[in-house]
SEMIBA-851491 format. One record per residue (C-alpha): residue number from 1; residue in one letter; x, y, z. Coordinates in Angstrom, 1 decimal. Example, Ala and Ser with C-alpha at 12.3 -4.5 7.8 and 13.67 -1.06 7.14 Angstrom:
2
> 1,a,12.3,-4.5,7.8
> 2,s,13.7,-1.1,7.1
END
This chain:
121
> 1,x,97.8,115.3,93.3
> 2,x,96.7,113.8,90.1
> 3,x,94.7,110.2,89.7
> 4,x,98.4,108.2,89.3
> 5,x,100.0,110.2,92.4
> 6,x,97.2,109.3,94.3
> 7,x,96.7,105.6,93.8
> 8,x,100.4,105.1,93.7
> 9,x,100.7,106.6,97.3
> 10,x,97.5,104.5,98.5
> 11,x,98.9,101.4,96.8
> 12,x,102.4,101.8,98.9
> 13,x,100.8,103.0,101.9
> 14,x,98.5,99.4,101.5
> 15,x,102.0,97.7,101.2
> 16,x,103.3,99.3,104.3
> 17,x,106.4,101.0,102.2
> 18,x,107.3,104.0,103.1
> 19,x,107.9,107.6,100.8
> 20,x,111.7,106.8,102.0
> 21,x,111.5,103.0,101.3
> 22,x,110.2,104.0,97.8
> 23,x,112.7,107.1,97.4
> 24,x,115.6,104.6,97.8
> 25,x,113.8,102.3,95.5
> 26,x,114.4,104.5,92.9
> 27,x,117.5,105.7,94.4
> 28,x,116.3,109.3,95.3
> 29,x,115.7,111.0,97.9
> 30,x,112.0,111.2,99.9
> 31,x,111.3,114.2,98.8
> 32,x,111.7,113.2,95.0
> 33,x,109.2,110.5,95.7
> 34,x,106.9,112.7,96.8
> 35,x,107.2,114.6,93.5
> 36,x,106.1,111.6,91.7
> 37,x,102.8,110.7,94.1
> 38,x,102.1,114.6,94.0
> 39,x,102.3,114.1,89.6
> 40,x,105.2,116.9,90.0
> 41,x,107.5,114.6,88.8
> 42,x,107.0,111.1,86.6
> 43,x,109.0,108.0,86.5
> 44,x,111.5,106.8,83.7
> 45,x,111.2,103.3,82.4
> 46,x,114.0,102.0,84.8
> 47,x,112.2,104.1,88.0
> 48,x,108.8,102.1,86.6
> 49,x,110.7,98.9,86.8
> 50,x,112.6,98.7,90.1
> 51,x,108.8,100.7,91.2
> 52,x,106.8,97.4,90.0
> 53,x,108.9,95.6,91.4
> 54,x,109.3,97.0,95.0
> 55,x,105.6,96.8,95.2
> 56,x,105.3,93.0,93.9
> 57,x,103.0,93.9,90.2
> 58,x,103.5,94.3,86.7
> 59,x,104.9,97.8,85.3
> 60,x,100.9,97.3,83.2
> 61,x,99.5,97.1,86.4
> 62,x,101.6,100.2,87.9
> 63,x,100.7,101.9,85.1
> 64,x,97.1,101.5,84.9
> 65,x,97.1,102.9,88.4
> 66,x,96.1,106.2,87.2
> 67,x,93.2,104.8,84.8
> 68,x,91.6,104.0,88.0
> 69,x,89.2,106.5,89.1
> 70,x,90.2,108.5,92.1
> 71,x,88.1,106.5,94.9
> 72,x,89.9,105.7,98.6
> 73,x,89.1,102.2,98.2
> 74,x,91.4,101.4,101.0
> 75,x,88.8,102.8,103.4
> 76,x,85.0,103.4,104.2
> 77,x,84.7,107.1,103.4
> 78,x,83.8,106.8,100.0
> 79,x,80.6,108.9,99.5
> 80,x,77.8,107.7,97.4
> 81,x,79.1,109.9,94.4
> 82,x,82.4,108.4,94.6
> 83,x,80.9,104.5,94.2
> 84,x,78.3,105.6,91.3
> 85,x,81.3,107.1,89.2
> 86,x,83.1,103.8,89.9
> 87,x,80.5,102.0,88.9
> 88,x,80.2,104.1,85.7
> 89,x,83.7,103.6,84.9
> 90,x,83.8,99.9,85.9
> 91,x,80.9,99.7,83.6
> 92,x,82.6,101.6,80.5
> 93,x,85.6,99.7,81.4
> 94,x,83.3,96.5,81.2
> 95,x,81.5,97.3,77.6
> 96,x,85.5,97.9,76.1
> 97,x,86.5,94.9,77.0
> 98,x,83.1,92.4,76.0
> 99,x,83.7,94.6,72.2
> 100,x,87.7,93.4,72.5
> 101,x,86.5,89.5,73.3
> 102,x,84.0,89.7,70.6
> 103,x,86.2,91.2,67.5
> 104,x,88.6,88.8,69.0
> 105,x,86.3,86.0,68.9
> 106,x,85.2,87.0,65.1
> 107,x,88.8,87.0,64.2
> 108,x,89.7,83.7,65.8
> 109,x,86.6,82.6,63.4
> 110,x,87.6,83.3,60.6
> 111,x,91.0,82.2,61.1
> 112,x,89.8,78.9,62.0
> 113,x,87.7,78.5,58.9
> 114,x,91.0,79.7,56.8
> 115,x,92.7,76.7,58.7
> 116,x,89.8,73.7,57.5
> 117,x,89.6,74.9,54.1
> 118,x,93.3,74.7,53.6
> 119,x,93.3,71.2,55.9
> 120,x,90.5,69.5,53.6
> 121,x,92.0,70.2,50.3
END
């Protein structure tokens, strides 16, 4: 099962759906659905839709599922490795984002100044 299979089917089992429910949401059979939470078999664009949909978040968020690392969060059995690579990831994940908001930031600076200098002519 890849990392996208696996948080998709932990994500639908935490929303009570079932591989049916989903199969039908993407108007295929059970078995098809399993292809796609066992990475046999990925979505289209429309399946990623009526998918996002079904389980109440954004097709970003559905997507990002498999960006997540592969941790049962849904449970207790995580074992000590499994939190310290989260926590390595989270972290990465952390540092990406703090350089995003400060190029942002730098950019939103210099736009401004651009604004004054033609506002005080």
């Amino acid at each position: 099962m890849d990392n996208f299979g696996y948080m998709l089917s932990k994500y639908r089992e935490n929303r009570g759906f079932s591989p049916e429910q989903m199969g039908d949401t993407i108007n295929k059979s059970e078995r098809t659905w399993r292809k796609v939470e066992s990475g046999a078999r990925d979505l289209t664009r429309k399946e990623i839709k009526a998918v996002a949909q079904k389980l109440d978040i954004s097709e970003d968020e559905l997507m990002a599922l498999g960006e997540r690392p592969i941790i049962n969060s849904f449970n207790n059995n995580n074992q000590e490795g499994d939190n310290n690579n989260y926590s390595t990831v989270a972290s990465e994940k952390i540092q990406e984002l703090e350089n995003k908001i400060a190029h942002l930031a730098g950019r939103l600076e210099v736009m401004e100044k651009a604004l004054f200098s033609k506002i005080s002519l």
